[in-house]
C-alpha positions in Angstrom: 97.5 153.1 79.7 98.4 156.7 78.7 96.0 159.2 78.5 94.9 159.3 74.8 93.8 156.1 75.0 91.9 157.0 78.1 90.9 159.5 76.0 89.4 157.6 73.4 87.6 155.2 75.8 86.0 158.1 77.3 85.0 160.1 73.9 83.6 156.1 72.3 81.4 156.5 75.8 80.3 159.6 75.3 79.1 158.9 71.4 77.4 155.8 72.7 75.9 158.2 75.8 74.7 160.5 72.7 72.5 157.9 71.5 70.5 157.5 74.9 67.5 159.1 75.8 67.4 162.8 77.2 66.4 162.2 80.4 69.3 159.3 81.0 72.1 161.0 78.6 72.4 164.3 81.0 72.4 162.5 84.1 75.1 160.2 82.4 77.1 163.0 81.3 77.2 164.9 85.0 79.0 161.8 86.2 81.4 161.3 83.5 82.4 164.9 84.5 84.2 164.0 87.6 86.2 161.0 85.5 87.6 163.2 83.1 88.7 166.0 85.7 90.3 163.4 87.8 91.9 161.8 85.0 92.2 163.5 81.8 92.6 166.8 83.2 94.7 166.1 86.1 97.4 168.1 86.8 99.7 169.2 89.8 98.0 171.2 92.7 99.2 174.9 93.0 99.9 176.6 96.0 101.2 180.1 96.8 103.0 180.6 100.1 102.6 184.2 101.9 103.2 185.4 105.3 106.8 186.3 107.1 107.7 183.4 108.2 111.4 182.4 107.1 111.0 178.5 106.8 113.0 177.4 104.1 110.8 176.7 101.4 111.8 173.2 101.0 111.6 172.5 105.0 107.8 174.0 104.6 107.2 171.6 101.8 108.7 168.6 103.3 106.7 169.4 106.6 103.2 169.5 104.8 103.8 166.5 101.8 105.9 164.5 102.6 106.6 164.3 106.5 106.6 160.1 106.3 109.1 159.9 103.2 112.7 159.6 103.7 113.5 161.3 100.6 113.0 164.7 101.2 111.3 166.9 97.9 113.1 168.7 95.1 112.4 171.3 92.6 113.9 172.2 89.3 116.9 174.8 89.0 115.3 177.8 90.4 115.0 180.4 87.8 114.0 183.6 89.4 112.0 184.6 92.6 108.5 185.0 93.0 107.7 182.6 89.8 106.3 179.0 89.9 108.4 176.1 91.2 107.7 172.0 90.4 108.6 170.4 93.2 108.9 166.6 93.4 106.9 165.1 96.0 107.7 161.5 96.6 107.9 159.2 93.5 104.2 159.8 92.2 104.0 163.4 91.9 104.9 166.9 92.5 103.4 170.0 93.2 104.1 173.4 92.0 104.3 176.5 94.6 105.0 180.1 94.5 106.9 181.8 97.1 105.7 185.2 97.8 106.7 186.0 101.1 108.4 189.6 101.3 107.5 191.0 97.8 107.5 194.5 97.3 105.0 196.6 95.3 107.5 195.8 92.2 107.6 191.5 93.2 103.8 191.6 93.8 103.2 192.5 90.3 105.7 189.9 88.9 103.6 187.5 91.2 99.9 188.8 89.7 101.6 188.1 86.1 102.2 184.5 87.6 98.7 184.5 88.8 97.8 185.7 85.7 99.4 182.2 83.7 98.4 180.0 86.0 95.6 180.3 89.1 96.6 178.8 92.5 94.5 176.4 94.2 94.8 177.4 97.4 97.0 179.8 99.2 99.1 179.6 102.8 99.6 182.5 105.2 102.7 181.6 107.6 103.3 184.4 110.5 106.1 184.8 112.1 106.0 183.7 115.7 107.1 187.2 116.9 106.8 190.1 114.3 106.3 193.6 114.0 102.5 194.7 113.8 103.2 196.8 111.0 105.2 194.4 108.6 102.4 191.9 109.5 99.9 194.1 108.1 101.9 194.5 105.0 101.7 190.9 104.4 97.8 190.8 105.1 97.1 193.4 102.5 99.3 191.6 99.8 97.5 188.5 100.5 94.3 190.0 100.0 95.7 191.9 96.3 97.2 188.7 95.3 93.4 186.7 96.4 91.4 189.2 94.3 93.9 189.2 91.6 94.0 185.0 91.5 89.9 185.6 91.3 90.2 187.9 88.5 90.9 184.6 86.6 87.5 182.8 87.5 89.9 180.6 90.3 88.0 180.7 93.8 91.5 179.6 95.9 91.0 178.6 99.0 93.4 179.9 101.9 94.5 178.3 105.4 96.4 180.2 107.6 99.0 178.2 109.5 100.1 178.2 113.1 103.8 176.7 114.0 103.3 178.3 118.1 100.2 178.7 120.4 100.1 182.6 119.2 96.2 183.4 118.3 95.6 183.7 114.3 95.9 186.7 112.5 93.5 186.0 109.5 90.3 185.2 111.0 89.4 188.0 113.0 89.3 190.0 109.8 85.9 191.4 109.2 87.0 194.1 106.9 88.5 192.0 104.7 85.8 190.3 102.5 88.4 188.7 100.1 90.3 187.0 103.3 87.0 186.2 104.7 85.4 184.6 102.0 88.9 182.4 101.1 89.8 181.4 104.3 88.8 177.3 104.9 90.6 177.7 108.6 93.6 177.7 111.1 95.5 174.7 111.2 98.5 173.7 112.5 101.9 172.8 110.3 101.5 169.0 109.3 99.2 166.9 110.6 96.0 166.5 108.4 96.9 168.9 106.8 97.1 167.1 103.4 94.0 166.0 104.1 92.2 168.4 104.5 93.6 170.3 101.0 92.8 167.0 99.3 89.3 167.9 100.0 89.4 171.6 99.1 91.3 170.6 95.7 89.2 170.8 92.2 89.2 167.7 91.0 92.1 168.1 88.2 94.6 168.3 91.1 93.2 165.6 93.9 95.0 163.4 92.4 98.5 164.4 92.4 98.4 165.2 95.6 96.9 162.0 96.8 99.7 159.7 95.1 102.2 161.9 96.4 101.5 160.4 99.8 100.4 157.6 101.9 97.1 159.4 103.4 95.1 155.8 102.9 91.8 157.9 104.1 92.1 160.8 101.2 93.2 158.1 98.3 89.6 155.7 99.7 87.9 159.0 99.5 88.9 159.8 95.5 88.7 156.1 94.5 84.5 156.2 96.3 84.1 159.1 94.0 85.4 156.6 90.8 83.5 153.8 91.9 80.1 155.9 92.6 80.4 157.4 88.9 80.5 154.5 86.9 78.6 152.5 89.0 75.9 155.3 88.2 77.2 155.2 84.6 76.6 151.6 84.2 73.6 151.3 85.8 71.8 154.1 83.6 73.5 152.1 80.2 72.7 148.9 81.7 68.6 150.0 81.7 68.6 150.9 78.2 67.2 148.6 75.8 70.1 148.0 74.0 70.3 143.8 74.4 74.0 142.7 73.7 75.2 146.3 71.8 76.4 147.8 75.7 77.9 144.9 76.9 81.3 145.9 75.6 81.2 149.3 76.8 80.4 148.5 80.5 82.9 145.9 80.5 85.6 148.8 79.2 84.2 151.6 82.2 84.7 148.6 84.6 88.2 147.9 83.4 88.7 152.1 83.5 87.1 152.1 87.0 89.8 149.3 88.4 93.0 151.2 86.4 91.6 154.5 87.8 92.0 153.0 91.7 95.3 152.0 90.8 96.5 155.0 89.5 95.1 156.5 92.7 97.2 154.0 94.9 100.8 154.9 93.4 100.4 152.3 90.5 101.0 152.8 87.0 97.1 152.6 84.8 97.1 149.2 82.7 94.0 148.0 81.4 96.1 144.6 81.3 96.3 144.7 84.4 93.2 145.6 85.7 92.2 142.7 83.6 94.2 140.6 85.0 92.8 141.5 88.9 89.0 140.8 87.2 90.1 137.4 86.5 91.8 137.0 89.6 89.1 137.2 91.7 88.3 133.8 91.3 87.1 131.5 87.8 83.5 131.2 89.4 83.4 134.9 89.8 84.4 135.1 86.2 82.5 132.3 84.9 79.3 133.7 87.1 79.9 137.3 85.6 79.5 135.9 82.0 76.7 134.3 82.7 74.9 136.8 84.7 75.8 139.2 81.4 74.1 137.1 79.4 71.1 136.8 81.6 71.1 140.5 81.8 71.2 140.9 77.7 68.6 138.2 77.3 66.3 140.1 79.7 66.5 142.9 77.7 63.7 141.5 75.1 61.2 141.9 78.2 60.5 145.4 78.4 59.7 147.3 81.3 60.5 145.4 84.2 63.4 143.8 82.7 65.5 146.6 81.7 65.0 147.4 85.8 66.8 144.0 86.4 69.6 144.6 84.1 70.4 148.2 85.3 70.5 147.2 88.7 72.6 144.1 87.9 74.9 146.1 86.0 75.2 148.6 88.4 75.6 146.0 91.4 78.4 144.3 89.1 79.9 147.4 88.9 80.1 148.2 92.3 81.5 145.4 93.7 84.5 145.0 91.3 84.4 148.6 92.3 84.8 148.2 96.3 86.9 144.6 95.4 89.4 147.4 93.7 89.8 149.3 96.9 90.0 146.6 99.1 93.0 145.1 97.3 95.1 147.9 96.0 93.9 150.6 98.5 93.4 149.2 101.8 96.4 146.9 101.3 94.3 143.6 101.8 94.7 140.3 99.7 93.1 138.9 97.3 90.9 136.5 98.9 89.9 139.5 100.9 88.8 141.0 97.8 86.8 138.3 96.5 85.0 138.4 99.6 84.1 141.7 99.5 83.3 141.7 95.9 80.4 139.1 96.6 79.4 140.8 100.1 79.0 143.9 97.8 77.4 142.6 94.6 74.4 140.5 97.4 74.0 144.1 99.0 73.4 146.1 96.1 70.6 143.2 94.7 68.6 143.0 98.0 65.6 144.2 97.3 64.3 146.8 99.9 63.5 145.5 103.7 64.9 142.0 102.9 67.1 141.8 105.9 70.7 140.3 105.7 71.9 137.3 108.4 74.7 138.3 110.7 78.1 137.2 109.8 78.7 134.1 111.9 82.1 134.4 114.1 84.7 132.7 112.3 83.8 134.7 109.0 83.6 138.1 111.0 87.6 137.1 112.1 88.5 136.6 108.7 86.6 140.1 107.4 88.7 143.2 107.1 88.5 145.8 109.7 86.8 148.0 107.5 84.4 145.3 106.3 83.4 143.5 109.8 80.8 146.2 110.9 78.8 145.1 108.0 76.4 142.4 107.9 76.5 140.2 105.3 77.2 136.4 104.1 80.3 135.3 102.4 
């Protein structure tokens, strides 16, 4: 599934969303937001590299993205200094980064033009492990030129100064430096979570990317939560309209979205086939029972009031679990019968109604649960 017919799934959403009430359409809307910057928007993340460090650029690339992958990253044929540089991450995605270490007063303003085209995301200050006070100072003041200049575009980029030896950081004891102090997320060392953590200080159009370029498990579960808790919202709020039969094929569509979306996030290509295809396979009862409970959920729409309650919170529930099934299967690594079990463990959560307490999992099914899943009580 490419992204114009994502596209048009998500604009027939939003002309059905139009139709809804005030007080549900806006709430709606907000969490559509999130889908269409993950997805529609996404692009690579951007990163500009300061300090005076000499690492290769490459070598500081391959130390921070892709430390695990034999394959080490690539980039196009360079075609000048100090301009932005794809470079291939992997076999899911790439990043782009501008080298700025050692510009001039000339280079600096090639680098603001760069800025200028095309905001970074975050910026990295690399000291050398023994330099000169006064060459270090150099590099702190074009760091802060180059921060105010990237803001000058409406881009609030984060920065993280990096330490490769036990020398104490430069950046944050920097009190007269408002631009430094207000950018700077921390002091890290080179590697380690450090893909993580920019996965988390990433807008939303460049999580992504980054995520499928590597195998951080914790930062893809993280992005795929955010999926499933937006259109389980999104279905849940459609569900409770009074709309008997007319939504039905729109909530099955965000569900189908919601499973390609998780794995895309995974390293998969997006098929609507063949997130079909994983519905299905979560067993004929669960696909039998999900008809039926859809058409339990329509018929309860003629009952006003309390009914359109039941059929937002079964939507939403529904949603949810195929939802948390998703991540189980294509994100945790798990198998399918795994994934069936979580999907009802989820779906029985979501319907409890509030105090009714939930029997302990009896020892041979908490053996059988996922790691992740056995701290949870619940029946199969």
């Amino acid at each position: 599934m490419n992204n114009s017919a994502l596209l048009h799934i998500v604009e027939r959403l939003e002309g059905f969303v139009g139709k809804l009430p005030d007080s549900i359409r806006k709430p709606v809307l907000s969490e559509l937001t999130p889908l269409k910057e993950l997805f529609l928007q996404q692009r690579s993340p951007r990163f500009v590299l300061t300090g005076t460090h000499p690492m290769p650029l490459l070598e500081f690339v391959a130390r921070i993205f892709s430390p695990e992958v034999e394959e080490p990253p690539s980039r196009e044929m360079l075609t000048g200094l100090f301009c932005w540089q794809q470079v291939a991450i992997g076999q899911h995605g790439s990043i782009q980064i501008l080298d700025a270490r050692g510009a001039d007063a000339n280079a600096l303003g090639l680098v603001r033009g760069e800025l200028r085209k095309q905001p970074a995301d975050a910026f990295f200050f690399l000291p050398a492990e023994h330099e000169a006070r006064m060459a270090t100072r150099r590099e702190i003041e074009s760091l802060e030129e180059l921060l105010l200049a990237n803001d000058k575009e409406k881009v609030g980029a984060k920065l993280i100064e990096l330490q490769i030896s036990d020398s104490p950081p430069l950046l944050k004891p920097a009190p007269d430096r408002p631009a430094i102090r207000a950018s700077l997320v921390g002091v890290y060392s080179l590697g380690g979570n450090l893909r993580r953590i920019l996965a988390n200080q990433l807008p939303n159009e460049a999580r992504v990317e980054l995520v499928r370029s590597g195998g951080d498990q914790h930062a893809r579960a993280e992005i795929a939560e955010l999926l499933v808790k937006s259109a389980t919202a999104i279905c849940a709020a459609i569900g409770a309209q009074p709309i008997p039969l007319a939504d039905l094929p729109i909530l099955a569509t965000l569900q189908l979205v919601m499973v390609s979306g998780i794995m895309y996030i995974s390293g998969r290509e997006r098929s609507l086939r063949a997130a079909t295809e994983f519905v299905g396979a979560l067993g004929a009862n669960v696909g039998i029972g999900m008809l039926l409970r859809e058409g339990t959920r329509a018929m309860l729409k003629f009952f006003p009031g309390w009914g359109n309650v039941v059929c937002g919170m079964v939507a939403g529930a529904g949603t949810y679990a195929i939802g948390r099934a998703a991540m189980v299967y294509f994100i945790e690594g798990a198998t399918l019968r795994d994934a069936r079990r979580a999907f009802a463990r989820h779906r029985r959560k979501r319907l409890e109604l509030p105090g009714k307490k939930t029997p302990a999992l009896s020892q041979n099914q908490a053996k059988g649960a996922l790691p992740s899943e056995r701290r949870e009580r619940a029946v199969e």
